[in-house]
C-alpha positions in Angstrom: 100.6 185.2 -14.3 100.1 187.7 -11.7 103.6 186.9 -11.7 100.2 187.4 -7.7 98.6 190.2 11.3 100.3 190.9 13.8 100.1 192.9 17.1 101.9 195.7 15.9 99.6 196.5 13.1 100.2 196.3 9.5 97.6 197.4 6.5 96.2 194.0 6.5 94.3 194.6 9.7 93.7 197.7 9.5 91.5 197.9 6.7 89.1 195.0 7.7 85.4 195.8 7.1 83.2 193.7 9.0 79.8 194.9 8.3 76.5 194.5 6.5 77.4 194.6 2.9 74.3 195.0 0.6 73.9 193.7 -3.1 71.0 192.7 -5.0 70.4 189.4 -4.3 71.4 189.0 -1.0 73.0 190.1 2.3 76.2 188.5 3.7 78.3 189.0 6.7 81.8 190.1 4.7 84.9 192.2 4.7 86.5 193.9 1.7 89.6 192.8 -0.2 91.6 195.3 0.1 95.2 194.3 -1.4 97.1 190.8 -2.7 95.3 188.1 -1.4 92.8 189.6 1.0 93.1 191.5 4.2 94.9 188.9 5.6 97.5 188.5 2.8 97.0 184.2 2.9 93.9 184.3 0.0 91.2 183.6 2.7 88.0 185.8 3.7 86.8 185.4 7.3 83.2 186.2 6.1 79.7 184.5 6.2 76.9 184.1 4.3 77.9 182.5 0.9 76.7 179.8 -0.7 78.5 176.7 -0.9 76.6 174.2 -2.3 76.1 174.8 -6.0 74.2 171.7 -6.9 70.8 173.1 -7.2 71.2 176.6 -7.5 74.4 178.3 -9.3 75.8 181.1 -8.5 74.5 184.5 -10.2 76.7 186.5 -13.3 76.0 190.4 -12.2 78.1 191.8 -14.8 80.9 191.1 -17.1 82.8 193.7 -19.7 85.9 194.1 -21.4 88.7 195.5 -19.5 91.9 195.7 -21.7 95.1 193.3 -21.0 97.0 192.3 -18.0 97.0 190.1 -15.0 96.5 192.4 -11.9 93.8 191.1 -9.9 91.3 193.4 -7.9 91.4 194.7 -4.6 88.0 196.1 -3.2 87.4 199.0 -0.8 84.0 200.6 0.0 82.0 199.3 -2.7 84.8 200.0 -5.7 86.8 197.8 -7.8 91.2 198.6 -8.1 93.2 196.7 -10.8 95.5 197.5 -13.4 94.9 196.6 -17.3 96.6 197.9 -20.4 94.5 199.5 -23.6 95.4 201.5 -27.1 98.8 200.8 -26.1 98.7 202.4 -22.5 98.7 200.7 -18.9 96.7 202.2 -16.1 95.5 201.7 -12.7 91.5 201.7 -12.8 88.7 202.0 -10.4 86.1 200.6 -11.1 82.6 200.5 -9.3 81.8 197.3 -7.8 77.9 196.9 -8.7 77.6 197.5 -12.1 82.1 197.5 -12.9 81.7 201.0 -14.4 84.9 202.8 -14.6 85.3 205.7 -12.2 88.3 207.0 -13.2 91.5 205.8 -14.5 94.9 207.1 -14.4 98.3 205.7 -16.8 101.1 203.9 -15.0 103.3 203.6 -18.5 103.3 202.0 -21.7 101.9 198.3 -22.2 104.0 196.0 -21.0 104.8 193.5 -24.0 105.2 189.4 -23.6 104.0 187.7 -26.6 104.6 184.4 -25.3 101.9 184.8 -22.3 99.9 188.0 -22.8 100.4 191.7 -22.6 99.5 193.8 -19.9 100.6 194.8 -16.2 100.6 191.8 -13.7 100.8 193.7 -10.1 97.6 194.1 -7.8 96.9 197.4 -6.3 96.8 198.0 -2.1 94.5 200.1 -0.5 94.7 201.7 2.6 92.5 204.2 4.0 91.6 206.7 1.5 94.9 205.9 -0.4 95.9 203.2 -3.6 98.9 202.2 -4.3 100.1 200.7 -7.7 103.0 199.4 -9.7 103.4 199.4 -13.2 104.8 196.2 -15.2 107.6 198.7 -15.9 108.3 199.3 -12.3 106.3 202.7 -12.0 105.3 203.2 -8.5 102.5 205.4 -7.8 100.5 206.7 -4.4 96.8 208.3 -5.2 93.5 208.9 -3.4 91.4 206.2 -3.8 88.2 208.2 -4.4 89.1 210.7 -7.1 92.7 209.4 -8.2 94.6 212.2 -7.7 98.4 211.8 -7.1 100.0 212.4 -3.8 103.6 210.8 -5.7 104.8 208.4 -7.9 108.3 207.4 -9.1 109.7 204.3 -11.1 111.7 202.0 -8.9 113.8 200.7 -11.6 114.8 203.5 -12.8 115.4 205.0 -9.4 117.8 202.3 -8.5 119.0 201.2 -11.6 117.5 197.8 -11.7 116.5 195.5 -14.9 112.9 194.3 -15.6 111.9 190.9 -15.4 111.4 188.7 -18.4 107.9 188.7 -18.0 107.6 191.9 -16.0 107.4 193.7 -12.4 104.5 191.8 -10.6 105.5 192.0 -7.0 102.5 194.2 -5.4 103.4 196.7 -3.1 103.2 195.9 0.7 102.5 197.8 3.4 103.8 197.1 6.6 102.5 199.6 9.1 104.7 202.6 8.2 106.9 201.3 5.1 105.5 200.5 1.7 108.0 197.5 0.8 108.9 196.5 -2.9 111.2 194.0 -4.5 112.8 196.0 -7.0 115.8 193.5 -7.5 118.3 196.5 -8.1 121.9 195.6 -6.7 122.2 197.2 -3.2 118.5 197.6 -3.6 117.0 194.4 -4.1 114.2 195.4 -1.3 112.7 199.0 -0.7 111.1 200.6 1.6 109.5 203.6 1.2 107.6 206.2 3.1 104.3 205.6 2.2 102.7 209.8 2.2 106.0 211.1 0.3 107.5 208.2 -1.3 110.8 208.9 0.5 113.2 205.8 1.2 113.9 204.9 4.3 116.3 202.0 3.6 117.3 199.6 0.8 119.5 196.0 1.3 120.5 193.4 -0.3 121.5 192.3 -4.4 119.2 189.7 -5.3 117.4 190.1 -8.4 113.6 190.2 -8.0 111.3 187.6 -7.8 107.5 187.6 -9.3 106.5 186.9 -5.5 104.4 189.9 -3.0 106.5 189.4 0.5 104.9 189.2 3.8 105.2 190.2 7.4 105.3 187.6 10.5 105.6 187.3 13.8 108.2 184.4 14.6 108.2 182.9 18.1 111.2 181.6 20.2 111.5 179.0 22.6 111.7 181.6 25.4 108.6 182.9 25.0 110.4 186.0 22.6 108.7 187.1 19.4 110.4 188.6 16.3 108.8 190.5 13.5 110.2 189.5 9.9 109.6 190.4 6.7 109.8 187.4 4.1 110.9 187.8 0.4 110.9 185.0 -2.6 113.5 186.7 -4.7 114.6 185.3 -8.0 117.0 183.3 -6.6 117.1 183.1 -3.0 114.2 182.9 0.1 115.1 185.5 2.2 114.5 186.9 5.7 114.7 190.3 7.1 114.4 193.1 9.8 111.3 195.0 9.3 113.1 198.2 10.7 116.2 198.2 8.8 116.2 195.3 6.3 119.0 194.0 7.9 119.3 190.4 6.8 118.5 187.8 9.5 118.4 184.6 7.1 118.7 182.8 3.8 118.4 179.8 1.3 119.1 179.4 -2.4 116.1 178.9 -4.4 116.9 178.6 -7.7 114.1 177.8 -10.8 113.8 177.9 -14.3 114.2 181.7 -15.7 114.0 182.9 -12.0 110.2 181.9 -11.6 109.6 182.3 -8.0 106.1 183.4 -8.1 104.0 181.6 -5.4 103.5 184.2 -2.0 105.1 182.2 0.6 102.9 181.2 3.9 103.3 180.9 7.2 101.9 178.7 9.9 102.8 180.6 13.4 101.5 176.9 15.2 103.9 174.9 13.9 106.4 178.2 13.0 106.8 176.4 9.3 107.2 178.5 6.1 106.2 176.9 3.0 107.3 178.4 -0.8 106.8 176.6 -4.1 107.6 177.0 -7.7 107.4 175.0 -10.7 108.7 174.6 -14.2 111.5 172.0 -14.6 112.6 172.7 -11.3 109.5 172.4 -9.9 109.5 171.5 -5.6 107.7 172.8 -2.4 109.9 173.3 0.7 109.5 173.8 4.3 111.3 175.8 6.9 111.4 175.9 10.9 111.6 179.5 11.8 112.9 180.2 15.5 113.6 183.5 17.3 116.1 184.1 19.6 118.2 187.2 20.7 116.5 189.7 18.7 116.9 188.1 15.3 115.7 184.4 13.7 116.9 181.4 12.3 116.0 179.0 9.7 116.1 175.7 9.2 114.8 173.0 6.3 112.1 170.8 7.6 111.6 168.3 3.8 111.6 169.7 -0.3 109.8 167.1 -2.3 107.9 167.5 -5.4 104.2 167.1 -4.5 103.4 171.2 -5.5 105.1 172.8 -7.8 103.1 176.3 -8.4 103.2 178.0 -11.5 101.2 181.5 -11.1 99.6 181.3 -8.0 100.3 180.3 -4.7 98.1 178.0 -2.4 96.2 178.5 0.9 97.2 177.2 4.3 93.4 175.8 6.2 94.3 173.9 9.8 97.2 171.7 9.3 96.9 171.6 5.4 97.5 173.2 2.0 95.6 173.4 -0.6 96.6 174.4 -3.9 97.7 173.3 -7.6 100.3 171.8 -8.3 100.9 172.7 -12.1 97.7 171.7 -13.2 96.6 169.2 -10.6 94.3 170.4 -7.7 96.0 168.8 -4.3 95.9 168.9 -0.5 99.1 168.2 1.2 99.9 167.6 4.6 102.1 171.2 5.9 104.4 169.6 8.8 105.1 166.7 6.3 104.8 167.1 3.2 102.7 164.4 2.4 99.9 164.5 -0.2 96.4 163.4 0.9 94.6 164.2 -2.5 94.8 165.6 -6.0 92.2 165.9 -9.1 92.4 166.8 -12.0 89.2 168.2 -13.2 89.5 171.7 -13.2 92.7 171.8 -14.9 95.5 174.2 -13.7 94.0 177.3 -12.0 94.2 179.5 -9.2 91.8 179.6 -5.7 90.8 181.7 -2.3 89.0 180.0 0.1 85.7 181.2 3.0 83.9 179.3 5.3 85.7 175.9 5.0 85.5 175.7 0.9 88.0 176.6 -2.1 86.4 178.8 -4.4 88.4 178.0 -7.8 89.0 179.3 -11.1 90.4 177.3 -13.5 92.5 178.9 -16.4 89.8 178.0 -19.5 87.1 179.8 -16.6 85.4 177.5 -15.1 84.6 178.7 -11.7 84.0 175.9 -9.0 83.5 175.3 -5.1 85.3 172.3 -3.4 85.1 171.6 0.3 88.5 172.1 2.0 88.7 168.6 3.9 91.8 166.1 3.6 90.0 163.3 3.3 89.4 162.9 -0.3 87.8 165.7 -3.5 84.6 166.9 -3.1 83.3 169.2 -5.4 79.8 170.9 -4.9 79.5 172.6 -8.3 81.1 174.3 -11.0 79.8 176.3 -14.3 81.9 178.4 -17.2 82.1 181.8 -15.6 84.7 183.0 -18.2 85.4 181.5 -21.9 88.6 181.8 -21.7 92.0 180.2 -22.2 94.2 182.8 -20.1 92.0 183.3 -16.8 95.0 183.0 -14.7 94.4 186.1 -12.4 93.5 184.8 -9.1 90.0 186.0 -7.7 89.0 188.5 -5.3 86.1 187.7 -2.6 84.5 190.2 -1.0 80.9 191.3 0.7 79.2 188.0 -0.7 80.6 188.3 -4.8 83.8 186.8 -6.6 85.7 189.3 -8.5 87.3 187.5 -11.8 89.0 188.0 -14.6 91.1 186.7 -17.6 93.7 188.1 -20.0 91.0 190.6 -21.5 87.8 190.6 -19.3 86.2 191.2 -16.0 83.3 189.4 -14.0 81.6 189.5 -10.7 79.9 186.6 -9.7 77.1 186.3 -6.3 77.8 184.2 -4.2 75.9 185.0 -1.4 73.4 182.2 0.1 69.8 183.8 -0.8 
């Protein structure tokens, strides 16, 4: 449960790397990873040069090693590795060296978050930007260090800072950065949302009472009829879908989303074409909705396109290619139409799982650790291979792609997989 581009430029273009990247094995075309589902915050990598036809040749193991416990999946920056995992008792943010996944340094966020139910450990994914990580504990411990030597430039713990109760299976929102604003759901009345400076830690505002979903938000541009475009920032609290004012957090819109035991953990996505956001969640209240999002006069509106029942995510979200998503819905893979709704397949054969997507293909990992390729057409399920990456029954962190390799995990260990064409 990891429980988990625009003019006016946020972190998730500034730190794309297009470039030669060089492993053994191979050379790809690629661009790091640098924060909660890729550069581009929607779990797909704009690079070439990867192999995705499996049938003949698999894909190469580099390495694999214990980690400790936790969810967090990795971001990746110039050749190293950022996550968070919990050992002897302690949680700490790691970097770890992409090539061979030897530690570099590590430095404690808190004690070990407990949940005996799905697996100790810290759930949040690290963001990197420039020479600068930032982290968040699964007991809400925020912390800002240099990416190279981990040395602290701040930290502080948002729910104690505002007062604010922990989830019932922990903090897992990572932090966002939207140009200069590091942005949190906290969940904390009068401070469900934060932002904070980024170089001092510093607030510059804090709005709203919802508690706090598992979701990471994101920034969008919303178009109006008139030609006008408005920034927003969304947020999948624990009970509502909310939007508002990047500059001030001023609320512009709203709906009720309640679930079972607040689950809303699924980042929501965006389609600028059609101007649709899409959110899902499962468990017994288990739906997808759409909204039309409209700008006019400075702010923007919302309204509900359809809800239906044909993905419910549990701990991942999907991944928006052309006019279609693609994602599971509990444990059966689907495509489904975004403007209606409608599903155009579904299998079953991987089992429940997460996925990111390149070059027209879903690269998916289900939760025992198989790790497959599927081509991303509606027309019907087509697998081009699939091995056991991971024996596993808890590989529910979703992966990270970058510079031709898979980055993977599971409750307790750590992989990299090539999968560049050589």
């Amino acid at each position: 449960m990891t429980f988990p581009c625009h003019t006016i430029v946020s972190v998730a273009v500034w730190v794309i790397l297009l470039a030669s990247a060089h492993f053994a094995g191979g050379v790809v075309s690629g661009e790091d990873w640098p924060q909660w589902r890729g550069p581009h915050s929607d779990g797909i990598s704009r690079e070439t040069g990867l192999s995705t036809d499996w049938g003949e040749k698999l894909p190469r193991l580099v390495w694999q090693r214990p980690l400790g416990l936790g969810f967090s999946s990795f971001s990746v920056s110039d050749g190293r590795l950022y996550t968070l995992a919990a050992s002897d008792g302690v949680e700490s943010l790691y970097c770890l060296d992409a090539k061979s996944g030897e530690t570099l340094w590590e430095v404690p966020t808190g004690k070990t978050y407990q949940d005996r139910q799905g697996g100790n450990g810290p759930r949040s994914t690290p963001t990197v930007v420039g020479d600068i990580v930032y982290g968040l504990g699964a007991e809400g411990e925020l912390l800002c260090l240099d990416k190279k030597t981990g040395e602290p430039h701040w930290r502080r713990n948002v729910l104690d800072d505002f007062k604010g109760k922990n989830l019932r299976w922990g903090v897992s929102t990572s932090p966002y950065l939207d140009e200069d604003r590091l942005l949190v759901n906290v969940g904390a009345k009068g401070a469900s949302i934060v932002a904070f400076e980024p170089k001092k830690g510093d607030v510059l505002w804090q709005t709203l009472d919802d508690v706090a979903g598992y979701a990471t938000p994101i920034r969008i541009e919303v178009a109006g009829p008139e030609g006008e475009v408005v920034p927003e920032l969304v947020f999948f609290c624990g009970r509502a879908l909310v939007g508002v004012s990047p500059q001030d957090g001023s609320e512009h819109w709203r709906h009720e989303w309640l679930t079972t035991s607040d689950m809303n953990i699924a980042t929501p996505i965006y389609d600028p074409k059609t101007r649709i956001l899409f959110v899902s969640a499962a468990r017994k209240t288990g739906r997808c909705s759409a909204y039309r999002l409209t700008a006019k006069d400075g702010t923007v509106t919302s309204e509900m396109v359809y809800t239906n029942k044909e993905m419910r995510n549990h701990y991942n979200g999907c991944i928006l290619l052309g006019s279609y998503i693609y994602g599971f819905d509990n444990s059966i893979l689907k495509c489904i139409r975004l403007e209606t709704g409608e599903a155009m397949w579904s299998d079953r054969s991987v089992g429940k799982g997460s996925l990111v997507a390149a070059q027209g293909h879903l690269f998916v990992l289900g939760e025992r650790g198989d790790l497959g390729v599927i081509e991303a057409t509606p027309a019907e399920y087509r697998e081009k291979g699939r091995f056991t990456a991971l024996k596993s029954r808890r590989a529910w962190t979703p992966p990270a792609l970058a510079n031709g390799h898979l980055y993977i995990r599971d409750l307790e260990n750590a992989a990299c997989v090539d999968i560049s064409a050589r």
